[in-house]
N, CA and C atoms as an extended XYZ file, in Angstrom:
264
Properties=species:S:1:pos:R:3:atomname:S:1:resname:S:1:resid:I:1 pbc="F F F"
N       148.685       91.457       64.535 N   UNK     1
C       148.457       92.186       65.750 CA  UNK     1
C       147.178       91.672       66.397 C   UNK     1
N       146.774       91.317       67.779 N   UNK     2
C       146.075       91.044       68.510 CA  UNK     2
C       145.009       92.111       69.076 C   UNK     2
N       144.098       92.196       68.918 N   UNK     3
C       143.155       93.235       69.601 CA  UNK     3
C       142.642       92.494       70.818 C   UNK     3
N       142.470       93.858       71.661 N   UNK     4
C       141.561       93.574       73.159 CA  UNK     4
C       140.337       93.243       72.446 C   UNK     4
N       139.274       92.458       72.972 N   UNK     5
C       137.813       92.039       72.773 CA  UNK     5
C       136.809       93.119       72.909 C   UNK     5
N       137.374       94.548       73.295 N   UNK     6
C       136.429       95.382       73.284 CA  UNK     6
C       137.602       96.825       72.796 C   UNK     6
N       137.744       96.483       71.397 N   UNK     7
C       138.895       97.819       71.050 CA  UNK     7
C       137.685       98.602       70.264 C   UNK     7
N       136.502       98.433       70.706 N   UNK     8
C       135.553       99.129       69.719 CA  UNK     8
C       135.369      100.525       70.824 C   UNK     8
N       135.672      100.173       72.172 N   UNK     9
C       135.305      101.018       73.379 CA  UNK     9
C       136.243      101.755       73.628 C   UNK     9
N       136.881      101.979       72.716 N   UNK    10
C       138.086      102.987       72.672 CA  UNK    10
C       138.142      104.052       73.252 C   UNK    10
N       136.908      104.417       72.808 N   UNK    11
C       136.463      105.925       73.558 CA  UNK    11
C       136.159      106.209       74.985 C   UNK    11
N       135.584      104.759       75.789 N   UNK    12
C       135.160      104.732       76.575 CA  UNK    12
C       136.880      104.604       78.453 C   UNK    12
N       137.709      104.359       76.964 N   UNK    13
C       138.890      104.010       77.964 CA  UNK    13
C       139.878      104.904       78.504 C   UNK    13
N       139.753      104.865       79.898 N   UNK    14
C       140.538      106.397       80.761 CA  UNK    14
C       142.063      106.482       80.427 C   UNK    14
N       142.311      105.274       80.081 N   UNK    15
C       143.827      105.194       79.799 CA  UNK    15
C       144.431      105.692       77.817 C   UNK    15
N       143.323      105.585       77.204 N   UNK    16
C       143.074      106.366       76.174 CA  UNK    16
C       143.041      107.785       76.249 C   UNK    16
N       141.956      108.565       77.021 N   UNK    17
C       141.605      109.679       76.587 CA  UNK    17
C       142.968      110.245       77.459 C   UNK    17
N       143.448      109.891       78.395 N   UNK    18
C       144.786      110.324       79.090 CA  UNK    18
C       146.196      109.940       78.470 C   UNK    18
N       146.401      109.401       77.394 N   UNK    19
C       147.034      109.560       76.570 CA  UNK    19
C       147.002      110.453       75.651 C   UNK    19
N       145.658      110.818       75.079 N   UNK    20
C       145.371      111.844       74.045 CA  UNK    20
C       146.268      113.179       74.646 C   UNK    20
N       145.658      113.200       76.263 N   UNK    21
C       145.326      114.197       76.829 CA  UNK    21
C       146.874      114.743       77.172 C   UNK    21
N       147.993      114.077       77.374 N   UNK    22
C       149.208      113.865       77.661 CA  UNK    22
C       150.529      114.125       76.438 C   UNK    22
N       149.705      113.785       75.277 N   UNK    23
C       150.174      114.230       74.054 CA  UNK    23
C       150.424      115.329       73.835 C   UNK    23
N       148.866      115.801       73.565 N   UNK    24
C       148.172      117.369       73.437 CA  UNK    24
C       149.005      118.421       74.304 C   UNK    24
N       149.035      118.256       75.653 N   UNK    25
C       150.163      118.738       76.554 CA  UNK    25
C       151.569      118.521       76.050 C   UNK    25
N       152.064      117.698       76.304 N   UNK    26
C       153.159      117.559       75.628 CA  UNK    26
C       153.942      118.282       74.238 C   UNK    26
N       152.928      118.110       73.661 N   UNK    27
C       153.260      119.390       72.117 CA  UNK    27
C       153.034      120.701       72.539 C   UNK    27
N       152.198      120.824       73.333 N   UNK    28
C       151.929      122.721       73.629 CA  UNK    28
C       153.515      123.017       74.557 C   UNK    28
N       153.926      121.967       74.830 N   UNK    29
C       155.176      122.163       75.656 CA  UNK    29
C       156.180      122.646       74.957 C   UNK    29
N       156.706      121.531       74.186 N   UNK    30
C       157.255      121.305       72.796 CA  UNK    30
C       157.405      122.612       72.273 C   UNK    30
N       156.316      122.981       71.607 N   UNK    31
C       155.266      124.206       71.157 CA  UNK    31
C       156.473      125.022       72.012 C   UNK    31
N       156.073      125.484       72.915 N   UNK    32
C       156.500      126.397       73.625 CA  UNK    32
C       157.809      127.064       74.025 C   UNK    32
N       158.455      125.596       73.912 N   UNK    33
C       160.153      125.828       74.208 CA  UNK    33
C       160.969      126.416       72.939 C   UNK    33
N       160.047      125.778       71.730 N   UNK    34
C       160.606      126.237       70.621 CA  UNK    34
C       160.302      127.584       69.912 C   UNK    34
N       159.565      128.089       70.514 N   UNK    35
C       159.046      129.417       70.207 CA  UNK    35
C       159.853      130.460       70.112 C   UNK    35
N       159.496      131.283       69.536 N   UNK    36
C       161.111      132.599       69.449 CA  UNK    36
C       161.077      133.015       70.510 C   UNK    36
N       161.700      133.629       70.639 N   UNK    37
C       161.929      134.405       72.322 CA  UNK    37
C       161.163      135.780       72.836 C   UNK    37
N       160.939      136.500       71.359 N   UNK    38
C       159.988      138.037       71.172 CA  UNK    38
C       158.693      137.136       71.708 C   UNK    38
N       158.048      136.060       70.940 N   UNK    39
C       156.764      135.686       71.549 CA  UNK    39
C       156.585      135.223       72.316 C   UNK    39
N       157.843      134.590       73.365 N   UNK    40
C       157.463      133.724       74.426 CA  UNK    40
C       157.840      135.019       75.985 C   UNK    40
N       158.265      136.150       75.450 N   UNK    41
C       158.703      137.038       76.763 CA  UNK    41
C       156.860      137.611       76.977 C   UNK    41
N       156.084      137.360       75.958 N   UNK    42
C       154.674      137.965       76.449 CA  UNK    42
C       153.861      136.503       76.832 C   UNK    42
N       154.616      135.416       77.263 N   UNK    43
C       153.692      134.693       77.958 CA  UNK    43
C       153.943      134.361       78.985 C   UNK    43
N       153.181      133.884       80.487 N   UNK    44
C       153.944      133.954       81.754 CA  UNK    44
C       154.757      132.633       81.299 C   UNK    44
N       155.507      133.251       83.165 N   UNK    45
C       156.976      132.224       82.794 CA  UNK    45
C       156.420      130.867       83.762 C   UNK    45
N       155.266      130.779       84.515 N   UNK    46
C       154.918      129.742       85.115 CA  UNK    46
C       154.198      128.916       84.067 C   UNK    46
N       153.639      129.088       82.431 N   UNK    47
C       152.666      128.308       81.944 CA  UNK    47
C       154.053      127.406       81.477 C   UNK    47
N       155.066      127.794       81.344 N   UNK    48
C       156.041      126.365       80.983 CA  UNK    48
C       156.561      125.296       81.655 C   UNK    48
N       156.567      125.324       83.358 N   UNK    49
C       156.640      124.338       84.433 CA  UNK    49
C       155.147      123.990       84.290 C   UNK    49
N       154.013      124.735       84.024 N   UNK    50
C       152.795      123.855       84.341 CA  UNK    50
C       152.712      122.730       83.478 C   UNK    50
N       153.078      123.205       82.015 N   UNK    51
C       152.521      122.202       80.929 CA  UNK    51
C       153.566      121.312       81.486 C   UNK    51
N       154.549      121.229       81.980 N   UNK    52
C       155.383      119.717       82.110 CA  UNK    52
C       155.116      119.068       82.956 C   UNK    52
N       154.337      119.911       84.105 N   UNK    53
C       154.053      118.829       85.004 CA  UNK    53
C       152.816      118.041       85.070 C   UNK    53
N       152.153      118.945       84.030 N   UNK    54
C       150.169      118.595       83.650 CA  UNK    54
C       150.868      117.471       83.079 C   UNK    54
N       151.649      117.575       82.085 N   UNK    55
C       151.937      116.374       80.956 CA  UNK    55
C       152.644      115.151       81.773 C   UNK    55
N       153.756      115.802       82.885 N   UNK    56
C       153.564      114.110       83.786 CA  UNK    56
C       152.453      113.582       84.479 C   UNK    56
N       151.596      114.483       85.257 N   UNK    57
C       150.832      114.399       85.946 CA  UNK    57
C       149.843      113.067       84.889 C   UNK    57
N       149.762      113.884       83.552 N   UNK    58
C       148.532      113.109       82.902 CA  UNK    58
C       149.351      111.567       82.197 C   UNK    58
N       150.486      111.802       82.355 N   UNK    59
C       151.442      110.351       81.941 CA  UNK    59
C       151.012      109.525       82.937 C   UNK    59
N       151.264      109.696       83.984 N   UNK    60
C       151.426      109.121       85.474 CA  UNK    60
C       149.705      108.375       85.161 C   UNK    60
N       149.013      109.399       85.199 N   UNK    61
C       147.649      109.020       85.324 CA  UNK    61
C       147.213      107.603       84.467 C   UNK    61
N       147.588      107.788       82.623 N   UNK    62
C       147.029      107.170       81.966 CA  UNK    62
C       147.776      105.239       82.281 C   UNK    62
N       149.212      105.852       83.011 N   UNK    63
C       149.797      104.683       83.111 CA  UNK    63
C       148.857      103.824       84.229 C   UNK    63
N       148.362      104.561       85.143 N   UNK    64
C       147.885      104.149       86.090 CA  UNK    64
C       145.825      103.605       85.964 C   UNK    64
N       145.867      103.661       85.218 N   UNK    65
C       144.648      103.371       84.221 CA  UNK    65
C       144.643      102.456       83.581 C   UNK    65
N       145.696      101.862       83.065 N   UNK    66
C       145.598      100.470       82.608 CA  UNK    66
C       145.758       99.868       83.503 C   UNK    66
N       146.475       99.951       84.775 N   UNK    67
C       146.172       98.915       85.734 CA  UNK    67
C       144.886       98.929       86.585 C   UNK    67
N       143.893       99.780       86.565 N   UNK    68
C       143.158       99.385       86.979 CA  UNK    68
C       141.656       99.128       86.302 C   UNK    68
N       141.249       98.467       86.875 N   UNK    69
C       139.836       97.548       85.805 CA  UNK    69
C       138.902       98.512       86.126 C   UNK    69
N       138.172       99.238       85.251 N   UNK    70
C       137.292      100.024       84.670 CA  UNK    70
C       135.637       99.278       85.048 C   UNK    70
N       134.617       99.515       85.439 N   UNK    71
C       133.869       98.438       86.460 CA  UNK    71
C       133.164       98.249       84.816 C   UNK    71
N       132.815       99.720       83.933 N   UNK    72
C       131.810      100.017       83.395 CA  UNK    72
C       132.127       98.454       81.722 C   UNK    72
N       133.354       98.373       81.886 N   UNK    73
C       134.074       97.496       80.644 CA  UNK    73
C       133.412       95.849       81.379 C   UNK    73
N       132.963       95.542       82.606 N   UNK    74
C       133.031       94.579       82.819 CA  UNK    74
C       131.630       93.764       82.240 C   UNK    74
N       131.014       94.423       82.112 N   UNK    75
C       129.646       93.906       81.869 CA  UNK    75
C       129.542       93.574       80.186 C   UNK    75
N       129.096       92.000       80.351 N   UNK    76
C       129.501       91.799       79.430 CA  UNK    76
C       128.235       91.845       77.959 C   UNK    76
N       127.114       92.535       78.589 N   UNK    77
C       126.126       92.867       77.250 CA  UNK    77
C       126.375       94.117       76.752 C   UNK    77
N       127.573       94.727       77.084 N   UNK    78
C       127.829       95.807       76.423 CA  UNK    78
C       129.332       95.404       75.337 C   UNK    78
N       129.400       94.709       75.617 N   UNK    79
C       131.144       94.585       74.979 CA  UNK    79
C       130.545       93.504       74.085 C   UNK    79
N       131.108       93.901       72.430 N   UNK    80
C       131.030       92.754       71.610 CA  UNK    80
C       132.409       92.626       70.860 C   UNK    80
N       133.176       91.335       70.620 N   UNK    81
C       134.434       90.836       70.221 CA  UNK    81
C       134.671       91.768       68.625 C   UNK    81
N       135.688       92.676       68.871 N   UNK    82
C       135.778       92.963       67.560 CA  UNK    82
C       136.791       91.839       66.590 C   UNK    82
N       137.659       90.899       67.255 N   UNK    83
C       138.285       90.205       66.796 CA  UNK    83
C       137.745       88.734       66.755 C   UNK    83
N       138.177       87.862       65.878 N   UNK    84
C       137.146       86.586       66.109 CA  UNK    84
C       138.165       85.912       67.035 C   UNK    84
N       137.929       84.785       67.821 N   UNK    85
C       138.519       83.913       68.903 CA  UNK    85
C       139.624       83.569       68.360 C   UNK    85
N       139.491       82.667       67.277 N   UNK    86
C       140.337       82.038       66.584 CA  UNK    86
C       141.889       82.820       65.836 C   UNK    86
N       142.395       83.810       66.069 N   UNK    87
C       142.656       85.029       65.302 CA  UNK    87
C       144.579       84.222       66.225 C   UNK    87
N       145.063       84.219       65.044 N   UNK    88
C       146.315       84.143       65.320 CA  UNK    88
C       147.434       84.715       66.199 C   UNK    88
């Protein structure tokens, strides 16, 4: 497997934390549909269209995050190669 030259900045990447973030949604969704029916009649009936559309909304987003270049990744005394050049 090939790593990006800065997979150490993991944290730092919008298209990361909007994946996390899209997940997390996604299971509370999940979560939700599967729930018995006694516990889901005491929760509103709008938090189950929200979480699906937060969870596209934040799909949409993270997809849209890898296409665009991040200014803060560009500089290059902050980024050091976690992979060596030579790497198959």
């Amino acid at each position: 497997m090939k790593l990006v030259s800065h997979a150490n900045l993991w944290h730092r990447l919008w298209s990361i934390r909007l994946g996390i973030l899209t997940a997390a949604l996604k299971g509370a969704d999940v979560a939700y549909r599967n729930m018995h029916a006694d516990w889901a009649a005491h929760l509103p009936g709008w938090l189950l269209g929200g979480l699906g559309w937060a969870s596209l909304a934040t799909g949409a987003a993270a997809t849209a995050a890898v296409l665009i270049q991040q200014q803060s990744l560009n500089s290059t005394d902050t980024i050091t190669p976690t992979v060596p050049e030579n790497q198959a």
